[in-house]
C-alpha positions as CSV (number, residue, x, y, z in Angstrom):
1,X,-14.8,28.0,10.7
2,X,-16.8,29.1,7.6
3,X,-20.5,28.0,6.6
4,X,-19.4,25.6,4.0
5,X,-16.4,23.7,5.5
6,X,-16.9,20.3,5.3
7,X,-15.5,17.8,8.7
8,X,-14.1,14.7,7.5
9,X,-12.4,12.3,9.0
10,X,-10.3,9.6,8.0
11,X,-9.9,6.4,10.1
12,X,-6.7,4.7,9.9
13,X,-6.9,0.4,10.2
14,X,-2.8,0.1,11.2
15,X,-0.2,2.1,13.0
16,X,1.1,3.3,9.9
17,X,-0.7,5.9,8.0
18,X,-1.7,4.4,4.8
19,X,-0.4,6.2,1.7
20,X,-3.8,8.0,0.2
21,X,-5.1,8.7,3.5
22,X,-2.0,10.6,3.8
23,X,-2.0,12.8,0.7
24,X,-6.0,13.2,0.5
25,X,-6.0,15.1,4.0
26,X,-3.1,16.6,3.6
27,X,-4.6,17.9,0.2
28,X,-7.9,18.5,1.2
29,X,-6.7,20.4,4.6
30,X,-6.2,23.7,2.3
31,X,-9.6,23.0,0.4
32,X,-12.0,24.6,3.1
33,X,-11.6,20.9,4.8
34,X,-11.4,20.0,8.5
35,X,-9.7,17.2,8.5
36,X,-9.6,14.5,11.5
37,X,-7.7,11.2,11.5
38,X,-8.0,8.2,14.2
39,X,-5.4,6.3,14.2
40,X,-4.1,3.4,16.9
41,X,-0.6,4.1,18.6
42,X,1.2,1.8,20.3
43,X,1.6,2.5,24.3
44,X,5.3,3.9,24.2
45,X,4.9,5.7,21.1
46,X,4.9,9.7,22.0
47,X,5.8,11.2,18.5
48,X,5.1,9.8,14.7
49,X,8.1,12.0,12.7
50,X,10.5,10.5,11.5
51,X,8.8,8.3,8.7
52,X,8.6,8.0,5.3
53,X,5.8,9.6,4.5
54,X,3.6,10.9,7.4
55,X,5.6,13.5,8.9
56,X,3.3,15.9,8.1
57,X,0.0,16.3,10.6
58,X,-0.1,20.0,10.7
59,X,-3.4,21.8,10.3
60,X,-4.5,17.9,10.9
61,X,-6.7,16.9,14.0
62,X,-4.6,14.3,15.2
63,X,-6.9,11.3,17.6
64,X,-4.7,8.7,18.8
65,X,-5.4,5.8,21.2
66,X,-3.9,3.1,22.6
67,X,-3.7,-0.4,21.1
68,X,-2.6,-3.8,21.5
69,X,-0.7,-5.6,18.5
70,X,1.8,-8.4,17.9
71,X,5.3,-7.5,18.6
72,X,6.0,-7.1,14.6
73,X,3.5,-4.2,15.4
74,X,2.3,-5.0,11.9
75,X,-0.9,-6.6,11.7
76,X,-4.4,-6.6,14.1
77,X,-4.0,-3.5,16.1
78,X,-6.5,-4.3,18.8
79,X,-8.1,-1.3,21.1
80,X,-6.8,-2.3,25.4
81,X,-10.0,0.2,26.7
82,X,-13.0,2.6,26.1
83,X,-10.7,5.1,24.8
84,X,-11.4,4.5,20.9
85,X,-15.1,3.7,21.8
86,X,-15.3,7.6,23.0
87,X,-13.3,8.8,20.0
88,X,-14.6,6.7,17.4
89,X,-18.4,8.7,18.9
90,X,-16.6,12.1,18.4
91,X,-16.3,11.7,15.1
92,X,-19.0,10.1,13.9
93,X,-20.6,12.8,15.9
94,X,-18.8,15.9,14.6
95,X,-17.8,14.7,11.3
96,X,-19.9,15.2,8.3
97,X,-17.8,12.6,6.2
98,X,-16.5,9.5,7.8
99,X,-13.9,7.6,5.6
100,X,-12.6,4.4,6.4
101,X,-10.1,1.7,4.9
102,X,-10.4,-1.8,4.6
103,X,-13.9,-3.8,6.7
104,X,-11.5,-6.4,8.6
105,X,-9.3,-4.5,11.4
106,X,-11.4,-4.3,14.6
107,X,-11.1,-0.2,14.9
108,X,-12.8,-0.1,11.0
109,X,-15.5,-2.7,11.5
110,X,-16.3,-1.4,15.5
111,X,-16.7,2.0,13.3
112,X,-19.1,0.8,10.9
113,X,-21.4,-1.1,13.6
114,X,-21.6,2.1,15.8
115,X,-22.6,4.4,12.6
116,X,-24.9,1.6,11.3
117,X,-26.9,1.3,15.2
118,X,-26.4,5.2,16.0
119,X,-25.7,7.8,13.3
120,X,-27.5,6.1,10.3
121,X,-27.9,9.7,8.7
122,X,-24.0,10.3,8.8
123,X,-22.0,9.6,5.6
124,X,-19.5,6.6,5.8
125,X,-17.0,5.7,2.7
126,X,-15.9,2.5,2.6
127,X,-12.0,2.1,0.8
128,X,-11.3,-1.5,0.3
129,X,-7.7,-1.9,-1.3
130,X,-7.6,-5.9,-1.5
131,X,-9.9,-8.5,-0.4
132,X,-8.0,-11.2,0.9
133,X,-9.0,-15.1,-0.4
134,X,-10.9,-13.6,-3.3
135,X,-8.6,-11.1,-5.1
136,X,-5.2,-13.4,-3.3
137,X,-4.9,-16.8,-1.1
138,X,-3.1,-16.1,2.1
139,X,-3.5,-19.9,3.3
140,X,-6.2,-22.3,3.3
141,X,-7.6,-22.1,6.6
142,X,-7.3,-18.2,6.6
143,X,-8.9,-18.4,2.7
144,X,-12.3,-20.2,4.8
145,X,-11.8,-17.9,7.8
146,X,-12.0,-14.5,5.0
147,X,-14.7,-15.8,3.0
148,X,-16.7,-16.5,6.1
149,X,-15.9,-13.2,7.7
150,X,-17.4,-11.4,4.3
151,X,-20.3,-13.2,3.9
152,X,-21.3,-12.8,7.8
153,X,-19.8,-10.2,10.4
154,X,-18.1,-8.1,7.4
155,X,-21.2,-7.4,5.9
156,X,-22.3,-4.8,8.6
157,X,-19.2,-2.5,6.9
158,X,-21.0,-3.1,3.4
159,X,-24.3,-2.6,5.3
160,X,-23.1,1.0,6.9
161,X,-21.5,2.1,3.9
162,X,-23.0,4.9,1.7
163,X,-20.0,4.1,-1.3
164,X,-17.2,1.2,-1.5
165,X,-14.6,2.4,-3.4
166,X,-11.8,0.2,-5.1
167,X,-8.8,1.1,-6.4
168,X,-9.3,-0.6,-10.1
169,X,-11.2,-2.9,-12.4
170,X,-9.4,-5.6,-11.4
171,X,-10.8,-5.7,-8.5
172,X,-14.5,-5.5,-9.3
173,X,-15.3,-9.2,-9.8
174,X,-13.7,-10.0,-6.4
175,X,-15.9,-7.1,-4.9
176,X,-18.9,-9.2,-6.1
177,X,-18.0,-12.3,-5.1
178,X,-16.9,-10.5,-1.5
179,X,-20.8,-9.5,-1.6
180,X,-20.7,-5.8,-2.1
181,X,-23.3,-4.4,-4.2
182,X,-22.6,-3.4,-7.3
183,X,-24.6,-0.3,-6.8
184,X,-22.5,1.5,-4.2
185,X,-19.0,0.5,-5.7
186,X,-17.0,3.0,-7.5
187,X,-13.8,3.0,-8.8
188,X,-10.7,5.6,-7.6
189,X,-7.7,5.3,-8.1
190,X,-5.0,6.6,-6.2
191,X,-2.0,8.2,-7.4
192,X,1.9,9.4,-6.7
193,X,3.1,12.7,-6.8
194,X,4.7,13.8,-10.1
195,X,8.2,15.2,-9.2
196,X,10.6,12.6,-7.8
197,X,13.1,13.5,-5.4
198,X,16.8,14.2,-6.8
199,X,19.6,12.1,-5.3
200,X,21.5,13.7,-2.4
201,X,23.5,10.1,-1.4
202,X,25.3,7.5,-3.2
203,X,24.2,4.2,-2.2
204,X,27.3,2.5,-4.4
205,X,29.4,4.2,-1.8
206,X,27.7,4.0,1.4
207,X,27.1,-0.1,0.6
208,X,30.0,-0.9,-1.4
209,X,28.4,-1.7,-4.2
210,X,30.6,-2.3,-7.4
211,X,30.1,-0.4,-10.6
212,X,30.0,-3.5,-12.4
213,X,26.9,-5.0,-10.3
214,X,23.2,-4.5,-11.5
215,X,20.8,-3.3,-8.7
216,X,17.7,-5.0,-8.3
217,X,15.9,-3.7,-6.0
218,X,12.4,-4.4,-3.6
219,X,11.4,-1.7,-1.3
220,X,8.6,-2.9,1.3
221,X,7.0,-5.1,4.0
222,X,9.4,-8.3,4.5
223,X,6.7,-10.6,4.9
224,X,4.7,-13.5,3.3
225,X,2.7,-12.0,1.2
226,X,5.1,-9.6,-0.5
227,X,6.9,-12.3,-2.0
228,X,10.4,-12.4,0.0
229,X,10.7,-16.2,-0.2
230,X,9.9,-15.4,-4.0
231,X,13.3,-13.2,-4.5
232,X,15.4,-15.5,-2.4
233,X,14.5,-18.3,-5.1
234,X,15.2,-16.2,-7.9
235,X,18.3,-14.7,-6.5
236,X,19.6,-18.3,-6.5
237,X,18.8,-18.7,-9.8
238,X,20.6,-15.9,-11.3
239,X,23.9,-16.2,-8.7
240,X,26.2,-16.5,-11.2
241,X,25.1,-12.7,-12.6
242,X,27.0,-9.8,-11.5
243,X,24.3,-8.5,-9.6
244,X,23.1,-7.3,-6.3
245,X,19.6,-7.4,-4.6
246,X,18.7,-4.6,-2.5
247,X,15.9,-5.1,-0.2
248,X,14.5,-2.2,2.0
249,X,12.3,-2.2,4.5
250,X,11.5,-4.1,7.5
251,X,9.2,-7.3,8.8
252,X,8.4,-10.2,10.5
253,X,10.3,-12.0,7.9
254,X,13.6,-10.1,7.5
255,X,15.3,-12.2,10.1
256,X,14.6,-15.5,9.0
257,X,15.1,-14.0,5.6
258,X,18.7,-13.1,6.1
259,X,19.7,-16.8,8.2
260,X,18.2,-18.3,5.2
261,X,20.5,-16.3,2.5
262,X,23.3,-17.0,4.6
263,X,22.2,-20.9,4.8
264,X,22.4,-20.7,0.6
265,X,24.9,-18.9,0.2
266,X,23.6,-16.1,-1.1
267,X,24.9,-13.3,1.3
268,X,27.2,-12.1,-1.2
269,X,24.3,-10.7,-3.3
270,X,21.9,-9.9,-1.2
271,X,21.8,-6.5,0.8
272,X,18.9,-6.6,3.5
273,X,19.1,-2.2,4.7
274,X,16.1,-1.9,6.9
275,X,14.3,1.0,7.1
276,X,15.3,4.2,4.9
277,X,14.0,7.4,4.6
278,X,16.1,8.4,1.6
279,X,14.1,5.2,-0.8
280,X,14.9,8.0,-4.0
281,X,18.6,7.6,-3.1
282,X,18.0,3.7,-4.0
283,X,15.4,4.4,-6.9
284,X,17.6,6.4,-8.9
285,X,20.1,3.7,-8.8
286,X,18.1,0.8,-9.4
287,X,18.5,-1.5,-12.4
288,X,15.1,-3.3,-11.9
289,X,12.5,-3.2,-9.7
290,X,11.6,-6.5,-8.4
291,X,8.0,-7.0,-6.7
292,X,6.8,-10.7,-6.8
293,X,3.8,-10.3,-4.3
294,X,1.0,-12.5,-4.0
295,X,-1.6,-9.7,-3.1
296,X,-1.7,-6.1,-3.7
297,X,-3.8,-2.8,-3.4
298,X,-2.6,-0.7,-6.1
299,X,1.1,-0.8,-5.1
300,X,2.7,2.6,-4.4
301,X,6.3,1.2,-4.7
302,X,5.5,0.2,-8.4
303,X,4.0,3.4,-9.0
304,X,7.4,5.1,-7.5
305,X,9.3,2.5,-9.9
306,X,7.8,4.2,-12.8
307,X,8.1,7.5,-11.5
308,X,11.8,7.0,-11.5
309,X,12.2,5.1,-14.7
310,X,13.2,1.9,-12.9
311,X,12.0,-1.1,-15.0
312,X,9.6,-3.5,-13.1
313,X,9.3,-7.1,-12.9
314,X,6.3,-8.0,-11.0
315,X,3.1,-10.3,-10.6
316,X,0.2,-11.0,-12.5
317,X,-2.6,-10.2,-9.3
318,X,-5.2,-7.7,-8.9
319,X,-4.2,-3.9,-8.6
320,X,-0.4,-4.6,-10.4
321,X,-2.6,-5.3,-14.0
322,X,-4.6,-1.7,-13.4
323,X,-0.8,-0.3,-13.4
324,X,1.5,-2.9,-15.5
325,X,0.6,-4.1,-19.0
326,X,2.8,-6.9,-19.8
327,X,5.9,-6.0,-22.4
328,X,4.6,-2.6,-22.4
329,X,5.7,-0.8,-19.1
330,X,6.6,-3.8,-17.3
331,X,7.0,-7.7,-17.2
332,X,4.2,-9.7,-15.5
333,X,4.8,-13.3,-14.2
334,X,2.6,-15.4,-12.4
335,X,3.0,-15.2,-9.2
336,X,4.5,-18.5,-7.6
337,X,7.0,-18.3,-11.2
338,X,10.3,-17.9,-9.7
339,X,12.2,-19.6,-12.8
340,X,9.8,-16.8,-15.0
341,X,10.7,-14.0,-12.7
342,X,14.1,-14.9,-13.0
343,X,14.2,-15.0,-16.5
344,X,12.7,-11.8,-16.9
345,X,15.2,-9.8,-14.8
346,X,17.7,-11.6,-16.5
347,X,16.2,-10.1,-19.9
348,X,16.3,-6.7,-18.5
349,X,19.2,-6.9,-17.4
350,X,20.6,-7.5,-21.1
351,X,18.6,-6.2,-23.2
352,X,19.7,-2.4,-22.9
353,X,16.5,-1.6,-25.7
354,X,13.9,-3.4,-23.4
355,X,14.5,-1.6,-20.3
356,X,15.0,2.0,-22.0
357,X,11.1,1.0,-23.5
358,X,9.9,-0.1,-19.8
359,X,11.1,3.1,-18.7
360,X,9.7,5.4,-20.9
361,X,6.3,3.9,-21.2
362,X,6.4,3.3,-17.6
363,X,6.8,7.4,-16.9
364,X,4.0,8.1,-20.0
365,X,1.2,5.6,-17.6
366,X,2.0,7.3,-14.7
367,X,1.5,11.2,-16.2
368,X,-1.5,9.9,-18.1
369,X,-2.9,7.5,-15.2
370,X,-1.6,7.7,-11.8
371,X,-1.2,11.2,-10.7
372,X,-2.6,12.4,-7.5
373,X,-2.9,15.8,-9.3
374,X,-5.4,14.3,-11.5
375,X,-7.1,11.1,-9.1
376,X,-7.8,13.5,-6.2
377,X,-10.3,14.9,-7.9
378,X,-12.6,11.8,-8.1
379,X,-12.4,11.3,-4.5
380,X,-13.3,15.0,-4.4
381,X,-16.1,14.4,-6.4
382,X,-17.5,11.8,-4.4
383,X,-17.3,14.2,-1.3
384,X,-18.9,16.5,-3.3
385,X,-21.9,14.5,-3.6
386,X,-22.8,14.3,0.4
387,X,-25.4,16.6,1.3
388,X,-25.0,18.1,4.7
């Protein structure tokens, strides 16, 4: 396998294959690399094509086990048996680099305790991409139940960690206050790729979507937390626009989501798709991109936005300020504003001068900030400095 060729392995908190895990190995795979991911699967689940991103596990060491979750399948995948006990010790066994997301899914922090007890000479990278009641309030008793979880079990991931890396500035005073030391922190961001996909659909067409309509579109999770409630308000503020919002993606929330549009009134201008795999088809048509979420890592869907010279309306929260400057490449509202995120897609979707600026600064951040050809090297460097 080569005297210098470096075992990492990346461990994986949720079903889905998170974003940077997914272009750092399959990067790093052709960089003299053996790269292993762990990652839960649900008991029925046999193949993982099919999805957005993640289609791609060849030349990847592939450890699955099985798991048990809420039916959204979402959130909390919980190992049923010793099956990711004995996997989780093969590769902190084999591995020279262990690299692990977020401290507060039990397959991360179960990996952390077992490296911290038995491999204490192995190297463990800690990624943490938001840190819930610090950086954003999910509710007040889960706010205690987070704070409390940092400042006791979570801890032992902080503990076993050689680095903590976070994805911005934004997030290093909430790092603090989580109680990670500021001596092991280090900041890297992630990135997009810098080609976007060409259209090969028309989603006017296939949806029936009038020429005359303005798209605004949200591409994600339909949950709490993303701000769906959020768009539903400002939809009904701006009802009397010719305009048409577009959410894709899926979530506990979609259903309820849709009864309550229909409740309001609202189905008219409201297009709920589901899951795509052709998300281009809908960014090259976009008017504005609409993301009023209450907590963030760095978003990847803004980042796309950017990419294809859709102007953004989004939150003022840790992670979207390391991307969006307000008025410059994007309009930031705080985040329970409905009647200000309203107003500002309202603005965009006038003011033909405002949105040509949003798109072109918006492109000039991304090629100067947020390209994985350029951030992949700082998690490269910080691979670089393990000594085996």
């Amino acid at each position: 396998m080569g005297k210098h060729l470096k075992r990492i392995c990346y461990v994986n908190p949720g079903i889905n294959v998170k974003r940077p895990i997914s272009f750092l190995m399959n990067k790093l795979k052709n960089k003299r690399y053996r790269v292993t991911i762990l990652i839960p699967k649900k008991k029925y689940e046999i193949k993982r094509e099919n999805t957005r991103y993640y289609d791609d596990f060849k030349g990847i060491n592939l450890l699955t086990y099985p798991i048990w979750t809420k039916s959204s399948g979402f959130i909390w995948p919980i190992p049923i048996n010793l099956e990711f006990f004995r996997k989780c010790w093969k590769v902190l066994r084999e591995n020279d680099i262990i690299h692990i997301w977020t401290a507060f899914y039990p397959n991360t922090l179960i990996t952390c305790l077992l490296k911290l007890l038995f491999f204490k000479k192995k190297t463990l990278i800690l990624t943490m991409d938001t840190f819930p009641a610090y950086s954003f309030k999910v509710s007040s008793i889960l706010d205690i139940l987070f704070k409390l979880y940092f400042k006791t079990i979570g801890r032992i991931a902080f503990y076993a960690s050689n680095y903590i890396t976070i994805y911005g500035k934004s997030f290093f005073k909430y790092a603090k206050k989580a109680g990670i030391p500021k001596r092991k922190i280090i900041i890297t961001p992630t990135g997009i790729k810098s080609t976007p996909k060409v259209p090969d659909k028309n989603i006017r067409e296939i949806f029936n979507i009038s020429s005359n309509e303005k798209i605004v579109l949200y591409v994600g999770l339909h949950n709490k937390r993303k701000g769906i409630d959020l768009i539903i308000k400002t939809a009904n503020i701006l009802k009397s626009e010719k305009v048409k919002f577009v959410l894709v993606g899926d979530g506990p929330k979609r259903l309820k989501s849709i009864d309550k549009v229909s409740k309001m009134g609202l189905s008219k201008i409201f297009l709920f798709t589901g899951n795509r795999l052709d998300v281009h088809n809908f960014f090259n048509q976009a008017d504005v991109f609409f993301l009023p979420s209450r907590g963030e890592g760095l978003a990847g869907v803004l980042m796309e936005a950017m990419l294809y010279q859709v102007p953004i309306v989004t939150s003022n929260i840790a992670g979207t300020r390391d991307l969006i400057k307000n008025l410059e490449n994007g309009l930031l509202c705080e985040t329970e504003n409905y009647v200000c995120y309203a107003r500002a897609i309202k603005k965009l979707l006038h003011d033909d001068n405002l949105r040509k600026k949003l798109k072109q600064k918006g492109i000039e951040r991304i090629n100067s900030n947020f390209l994985w050809e350029k951030n992949i090297k700082k998690f490269e460097q910080l691979y670089q400095k393990m000594k085996f």
